[in-house]
C-alpha positions in Angstrom: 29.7 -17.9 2.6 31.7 -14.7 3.7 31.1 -11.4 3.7 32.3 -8.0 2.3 33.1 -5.7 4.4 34.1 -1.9 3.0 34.4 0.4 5.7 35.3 4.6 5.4 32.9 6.7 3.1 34.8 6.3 -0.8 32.8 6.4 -3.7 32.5 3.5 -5.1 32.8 2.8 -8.8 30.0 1.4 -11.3 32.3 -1.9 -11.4 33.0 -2.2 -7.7 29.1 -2.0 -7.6 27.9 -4.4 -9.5 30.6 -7.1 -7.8 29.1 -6.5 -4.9 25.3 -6.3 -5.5 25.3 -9.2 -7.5 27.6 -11.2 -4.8 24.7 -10.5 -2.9 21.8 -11.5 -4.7 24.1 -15.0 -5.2 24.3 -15.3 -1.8 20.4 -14.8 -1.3 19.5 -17.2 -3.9 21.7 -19.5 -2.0 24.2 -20.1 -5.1 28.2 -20.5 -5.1 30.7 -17.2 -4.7 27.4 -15.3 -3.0 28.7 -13.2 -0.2 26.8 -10.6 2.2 27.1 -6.7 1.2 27.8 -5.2 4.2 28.7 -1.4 3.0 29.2 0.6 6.1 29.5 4.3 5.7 30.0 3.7 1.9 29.1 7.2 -0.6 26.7 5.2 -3.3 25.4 9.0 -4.6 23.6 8.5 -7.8 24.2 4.8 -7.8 22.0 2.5 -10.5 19.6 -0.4 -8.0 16.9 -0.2 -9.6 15.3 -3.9 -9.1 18.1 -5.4 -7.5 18.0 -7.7 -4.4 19.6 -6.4 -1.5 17.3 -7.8 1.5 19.4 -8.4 4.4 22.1 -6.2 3.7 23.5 -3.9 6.0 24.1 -0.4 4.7 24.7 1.5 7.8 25.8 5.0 7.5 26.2 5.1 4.0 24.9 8.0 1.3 22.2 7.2 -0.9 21.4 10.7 -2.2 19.5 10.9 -5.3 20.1 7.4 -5.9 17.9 5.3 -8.4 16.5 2.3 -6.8 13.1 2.0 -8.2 11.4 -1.1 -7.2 14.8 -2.4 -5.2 14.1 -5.0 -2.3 15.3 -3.9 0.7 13.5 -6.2 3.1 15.0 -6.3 6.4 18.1 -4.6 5.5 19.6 -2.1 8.1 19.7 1.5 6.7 20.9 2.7 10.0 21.5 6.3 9.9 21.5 6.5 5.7 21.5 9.3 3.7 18.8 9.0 1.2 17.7 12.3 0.3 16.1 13.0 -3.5 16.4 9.1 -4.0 14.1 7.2 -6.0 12.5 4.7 -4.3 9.7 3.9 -6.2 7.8 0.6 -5.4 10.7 -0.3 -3.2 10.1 -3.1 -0.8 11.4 -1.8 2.5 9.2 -4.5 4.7 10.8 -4.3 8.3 13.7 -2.2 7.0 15.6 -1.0 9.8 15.5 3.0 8.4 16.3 4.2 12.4 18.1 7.9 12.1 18.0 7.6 8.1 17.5 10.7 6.3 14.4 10.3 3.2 14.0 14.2 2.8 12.5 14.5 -0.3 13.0 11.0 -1.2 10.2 9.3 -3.9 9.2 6.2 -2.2 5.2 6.1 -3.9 3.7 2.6 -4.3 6.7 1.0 -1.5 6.2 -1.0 1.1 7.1 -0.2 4.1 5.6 -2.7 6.1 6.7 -2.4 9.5 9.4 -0.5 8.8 11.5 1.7 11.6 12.1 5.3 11.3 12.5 5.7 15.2 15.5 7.9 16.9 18.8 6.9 15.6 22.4 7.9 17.2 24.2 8.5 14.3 27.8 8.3 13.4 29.0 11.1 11.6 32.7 10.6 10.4 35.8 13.3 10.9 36.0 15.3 8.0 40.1 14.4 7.4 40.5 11.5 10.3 37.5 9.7 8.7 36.2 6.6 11.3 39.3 6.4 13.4 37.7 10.1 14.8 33.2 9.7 15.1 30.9 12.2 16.5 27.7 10.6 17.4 24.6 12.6 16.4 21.3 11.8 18.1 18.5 11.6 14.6 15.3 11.3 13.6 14.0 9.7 11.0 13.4 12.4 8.7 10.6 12.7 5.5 10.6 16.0 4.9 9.0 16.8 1.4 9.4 12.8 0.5 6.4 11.1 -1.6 4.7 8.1 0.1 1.3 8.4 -2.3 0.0 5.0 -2.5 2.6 3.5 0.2 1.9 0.6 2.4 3.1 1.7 6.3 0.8 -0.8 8.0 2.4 -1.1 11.7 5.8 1.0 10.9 7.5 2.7 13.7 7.3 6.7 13.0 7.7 7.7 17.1 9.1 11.0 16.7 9.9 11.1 12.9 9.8 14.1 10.9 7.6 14.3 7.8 6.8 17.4 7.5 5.0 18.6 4.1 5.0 15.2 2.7 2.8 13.2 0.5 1.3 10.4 1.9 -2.2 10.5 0.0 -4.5 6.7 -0.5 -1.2 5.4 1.4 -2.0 2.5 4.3 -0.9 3.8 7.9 -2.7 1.0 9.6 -1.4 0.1 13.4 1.3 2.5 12.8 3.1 4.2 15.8 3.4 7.9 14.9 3.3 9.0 18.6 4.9 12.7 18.7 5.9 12.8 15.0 5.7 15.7 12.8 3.1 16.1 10.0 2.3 19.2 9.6 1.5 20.5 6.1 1.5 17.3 5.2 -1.4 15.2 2.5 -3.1 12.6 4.0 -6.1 12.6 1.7 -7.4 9.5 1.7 -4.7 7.9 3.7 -6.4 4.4 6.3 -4.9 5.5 9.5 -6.8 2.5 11.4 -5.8 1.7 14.3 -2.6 4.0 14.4 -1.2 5.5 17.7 -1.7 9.5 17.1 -1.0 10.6 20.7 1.4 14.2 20.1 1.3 14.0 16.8 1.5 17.0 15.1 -1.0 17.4 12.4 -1.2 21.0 12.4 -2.5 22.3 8.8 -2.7 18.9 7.4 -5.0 17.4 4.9 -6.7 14.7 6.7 -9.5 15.0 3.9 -11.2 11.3 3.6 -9.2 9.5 5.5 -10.3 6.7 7.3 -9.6 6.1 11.0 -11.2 3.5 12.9 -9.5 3.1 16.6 -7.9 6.4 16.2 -7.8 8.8 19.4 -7.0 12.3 17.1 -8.0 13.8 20.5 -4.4 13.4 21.3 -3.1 14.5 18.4 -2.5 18.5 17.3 -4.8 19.0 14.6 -5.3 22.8 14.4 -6.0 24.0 10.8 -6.1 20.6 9.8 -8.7 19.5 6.7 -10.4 16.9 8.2 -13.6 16.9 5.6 -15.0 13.5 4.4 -12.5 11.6 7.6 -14.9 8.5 8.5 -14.2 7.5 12.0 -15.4 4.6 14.0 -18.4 2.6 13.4 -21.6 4.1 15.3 -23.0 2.2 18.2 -26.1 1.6 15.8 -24.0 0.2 13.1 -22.5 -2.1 15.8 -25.9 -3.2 16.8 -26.8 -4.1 13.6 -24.0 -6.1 12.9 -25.6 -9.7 13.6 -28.9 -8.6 11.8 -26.9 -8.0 8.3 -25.0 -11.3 8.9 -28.2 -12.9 9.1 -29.4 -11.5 6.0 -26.0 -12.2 4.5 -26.5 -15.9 5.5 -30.0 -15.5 4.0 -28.5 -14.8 0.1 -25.9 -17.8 0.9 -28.9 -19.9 1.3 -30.6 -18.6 -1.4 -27.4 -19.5 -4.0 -27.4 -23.4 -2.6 -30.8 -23.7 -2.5 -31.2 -22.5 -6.3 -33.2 -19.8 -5.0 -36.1 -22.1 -3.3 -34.5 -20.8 0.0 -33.6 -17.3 1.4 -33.6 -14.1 -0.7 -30.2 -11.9 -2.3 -29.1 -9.1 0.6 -29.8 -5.8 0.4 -27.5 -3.7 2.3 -27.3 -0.2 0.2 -25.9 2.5 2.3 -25.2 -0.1 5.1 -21.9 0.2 7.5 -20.5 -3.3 7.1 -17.4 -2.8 8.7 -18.4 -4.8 11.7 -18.3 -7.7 10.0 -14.5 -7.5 9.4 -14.0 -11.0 7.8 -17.3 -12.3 8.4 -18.3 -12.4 4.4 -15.2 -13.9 3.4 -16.2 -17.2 0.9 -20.0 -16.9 1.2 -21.8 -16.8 -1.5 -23.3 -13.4 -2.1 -24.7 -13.2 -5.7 -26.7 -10.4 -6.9 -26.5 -9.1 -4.0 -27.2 -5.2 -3.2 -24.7 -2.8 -1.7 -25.0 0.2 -3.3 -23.5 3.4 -1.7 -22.9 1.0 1.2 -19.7 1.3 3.7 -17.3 -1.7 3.4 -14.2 -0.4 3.7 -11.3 -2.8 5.1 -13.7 -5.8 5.0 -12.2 -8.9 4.0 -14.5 -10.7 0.9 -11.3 -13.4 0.1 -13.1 -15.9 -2.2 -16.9 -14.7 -1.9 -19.4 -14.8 -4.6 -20.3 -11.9 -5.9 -21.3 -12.6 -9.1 -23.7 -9.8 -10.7 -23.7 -7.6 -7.4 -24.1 -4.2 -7.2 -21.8 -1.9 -5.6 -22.3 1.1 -7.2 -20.7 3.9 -5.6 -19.8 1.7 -2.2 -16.7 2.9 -0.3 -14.5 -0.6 -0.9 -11.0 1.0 0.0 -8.7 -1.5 1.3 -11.2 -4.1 0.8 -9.5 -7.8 0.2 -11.2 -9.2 -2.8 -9.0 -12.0 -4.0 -9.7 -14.7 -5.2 -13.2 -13.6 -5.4 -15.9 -14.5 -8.1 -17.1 -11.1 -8.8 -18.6 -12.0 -12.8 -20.8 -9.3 -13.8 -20.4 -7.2 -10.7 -21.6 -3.8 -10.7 -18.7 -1.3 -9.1 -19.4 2.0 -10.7 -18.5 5.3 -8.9 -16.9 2.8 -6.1 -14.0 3.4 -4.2 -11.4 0.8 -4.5 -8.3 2.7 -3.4 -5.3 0.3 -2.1 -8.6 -2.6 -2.7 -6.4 -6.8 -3.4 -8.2 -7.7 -5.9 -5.6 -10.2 -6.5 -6.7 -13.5 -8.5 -10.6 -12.0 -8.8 -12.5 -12.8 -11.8 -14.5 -9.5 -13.3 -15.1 -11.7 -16.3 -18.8 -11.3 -18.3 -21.2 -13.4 -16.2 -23.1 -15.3 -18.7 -27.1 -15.1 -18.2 -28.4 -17.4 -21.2 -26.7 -19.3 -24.0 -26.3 -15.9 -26.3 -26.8 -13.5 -23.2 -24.0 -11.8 -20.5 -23.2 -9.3 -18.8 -20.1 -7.2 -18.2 -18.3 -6.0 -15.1 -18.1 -1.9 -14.6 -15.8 -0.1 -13.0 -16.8 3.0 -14.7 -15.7 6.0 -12.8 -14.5 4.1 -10.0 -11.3 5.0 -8.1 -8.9 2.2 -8.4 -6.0 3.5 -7.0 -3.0 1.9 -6.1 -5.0 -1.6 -6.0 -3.3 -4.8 -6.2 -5.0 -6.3 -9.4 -1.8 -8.9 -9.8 -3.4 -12.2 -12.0 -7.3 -10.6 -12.1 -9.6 -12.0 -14.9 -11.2 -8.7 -16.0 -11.6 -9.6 -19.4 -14.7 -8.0 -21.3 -14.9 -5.4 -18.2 -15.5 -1.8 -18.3 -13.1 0.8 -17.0 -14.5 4.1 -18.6 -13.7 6.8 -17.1 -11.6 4.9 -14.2 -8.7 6.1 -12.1 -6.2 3.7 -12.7 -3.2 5.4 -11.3 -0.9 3.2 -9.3 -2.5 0.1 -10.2 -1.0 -3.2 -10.5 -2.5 -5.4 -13.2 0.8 -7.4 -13.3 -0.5 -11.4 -14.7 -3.5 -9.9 -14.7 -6.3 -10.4 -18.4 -7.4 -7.3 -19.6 -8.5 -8.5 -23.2 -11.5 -6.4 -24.7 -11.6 -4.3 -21.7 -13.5 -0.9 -22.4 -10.6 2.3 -21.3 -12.3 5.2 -22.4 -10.7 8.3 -20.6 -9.3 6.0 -18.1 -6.4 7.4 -15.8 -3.3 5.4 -16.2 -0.3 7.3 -14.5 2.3 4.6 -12.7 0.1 1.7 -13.4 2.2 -1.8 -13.9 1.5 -4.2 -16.8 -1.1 -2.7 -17.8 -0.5 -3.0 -21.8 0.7 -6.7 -21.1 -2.6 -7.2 -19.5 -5.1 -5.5 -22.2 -3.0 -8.2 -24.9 -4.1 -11.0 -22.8 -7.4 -12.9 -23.5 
């Protein structure tokens, strides 16, 4: 299959567009007459992408500005030195975009992932005004996020060395193993934000809200943090918490016995206000029912395919937590935080405790945010008083759900999901 190459920043019409965007999702899918966009230093201002396939493309130097691209795919493609200021890149999949020198001030890119993405030092070309390519200055850039919206973003192990983001929204987004050595945050939101893991060394979080964040592995000595809001920020586990580790695995262990045995062995865990975060993936498939947790610290832990039917987790900090595929029937998960939580594939169905008796699942007043709740069974479940917003209940079973006062701003198929039984 060949390729189309444009080179020299023209506009490009609606028509020329579509030829070419759709050449390229042909030739992704593999099919006849597909041929590569590659759209060098190309003016696509205002352009219409939303939910198109363009992974693999190379865009280099081309304008993007105020651009609608909600939920585009852009995996791997090279943005090299892009103009994308004021566009909207909501739930855009930028996973290992190559964004090096691109320009995202005041871009919308809430609910993307950016998944290893690079917004390192760039040299950009910048074209002659009137002897277009055949005349380039090269312009050393940053990658710059000035003012741009990243609430609710995935930036797990993205490059940020040196980028610029100042006053920028990154609230309940995923910075996990990110390299932000010497970039600029200042002013900047990262309320709630999982900075586990992240390299911080020079980076400038001057007047920042750090508020809640979590960040396990992080060394914020290095890092500029004068006038910063760092209330609520949950570092490390203790040396205590540590210690404990093997003793709550044993008692886990003891409540999987307990479920084989029909309860002739062993006894259900109690773990309320526990740190379990040193036992990472430990949990994951063992069967936990009506289990105790309350007020307990889980966050990150990986439960993929426990039993948890008819546990109580009331007000326990589950953000990030990976619950999929888990039997969670009848759980208890009021006042919990689930922000960024995969609770992919779960069942939050009733769990049935005679032949005319069940019980349903709460959620009530729990923060949800931004969770990944793609093919969940939570019919029956209770969502009063819930924040929703960001939420993905896409395949998901929300028939005879209670949604009193729930908050449902930027959620995804979630009427589809309250139709489905």
């Amino acid at each position: 299959m060949s390729s189309i190459t444009l080179s020299g920043r023209r506009k490009l019409s609606p028509g020329e567009i579509e030829l070419i965007v759709s050449g390229h999702e042909k030739f992704i899918a593999g099919r006849p007459g597909g041929k590569r966009a590659i759209l060098k230093f190309v003016d696509l201002s205002g352009a219409d992408l939303a939910g198109r396939n363009l992974s693999d493309a190379d865009v280099s130097a081309s304008i993007f500005d105020g651009a609608k691209m909600a939920g585009i795919n852009l995996e791997r493609a090279i943005l090299f030195g892009c103009d994308l200021r004021k566009a909207d890149l909501r739930g855009a999949r930028l996973v290992r975009a190559d964004l090096r020198g691109a320009c995202l001030r005041g871009a919308n890119l809430s609910q993307a992932d950016l998944t290893q993405a690079d917004f390192r030092v760039g040299q950009v070309a910048i074209p002659h005004p009137s002897k277009g390519l055949a005349s380039v200055v090269h312009q050393t850039r940053e990658g710059q996020l000035d003012n741009a919206i990243l609430a609710g973003a995935t930036l797990d192990g993205s490059q940020l060395n040196d980028a610029s983001a100042f006053a920028s929204d990154f609230a309940d987004c995923s910075l996990k193993g990110a390299k932000m050595s010497g970039a600029n945050l200042k002013d900047a939101n990262l309320s709630g934000a999982m900075l586990d893991g992240a390299d911080v060394a020079n980076t400038n979080f001057e007047g920042a809200n750090l508020s809640f964040v979590t960040m396990t592995g992080v060394d914020v000595a290095r890092a500029r943090t004068y006038g910063a809001n760092m209330s609520g920020a949950m570092s490390a586990p203790s040396d205590a918490a540590v210690e404990r580790a093997e003793e709550l695995f044993a008692r886990a262990k003891a409540n999987h016995l307990w479920c084989q045995t029909g309860g002739r062995e062993g006894k259900p865990a109690v773990f309320d206000k526990e740190d379990l975060r040193p036992l990472a993936d430990r949990l994951r498939g063992l069967r936990l029912s009506a289990m105790s947790a309350k007020g307990a610290i889980m966050v990150g832990l990986d439960l993929t395919g426990a039993h948890l039917q008819g546990a109580h987790l009331d007000g326990a900090d589950l953000r990030g937590v990976r619950l999929r595929d888990a039997d969670a029937r009848g759980a208890r998960l009021a006042d919990a935080k689930l922000t960024k939580a995969d609770l992919r594939g779960a069942i939050f169905a009733p769990l049935p405790l005679s032949a005319t008796r069940q019980t349903a699942a709460s959620f009530e007043r729990a923060h949800v945010r931004y969770a990944s709740a793609q093919g969940a069974d939570m019919v029956g479940v209770i969502l009063d008083g819930a924040d929703l917003r960001g939420c993905d209940f896409t395949g998901a079973r929300l028939g005879g759900a209670s949604v009193r006062d729930v908050q449902l701003h930027a959620t995804l198929g979630f009427e589809l999901a309250r139709a489905a039984a």
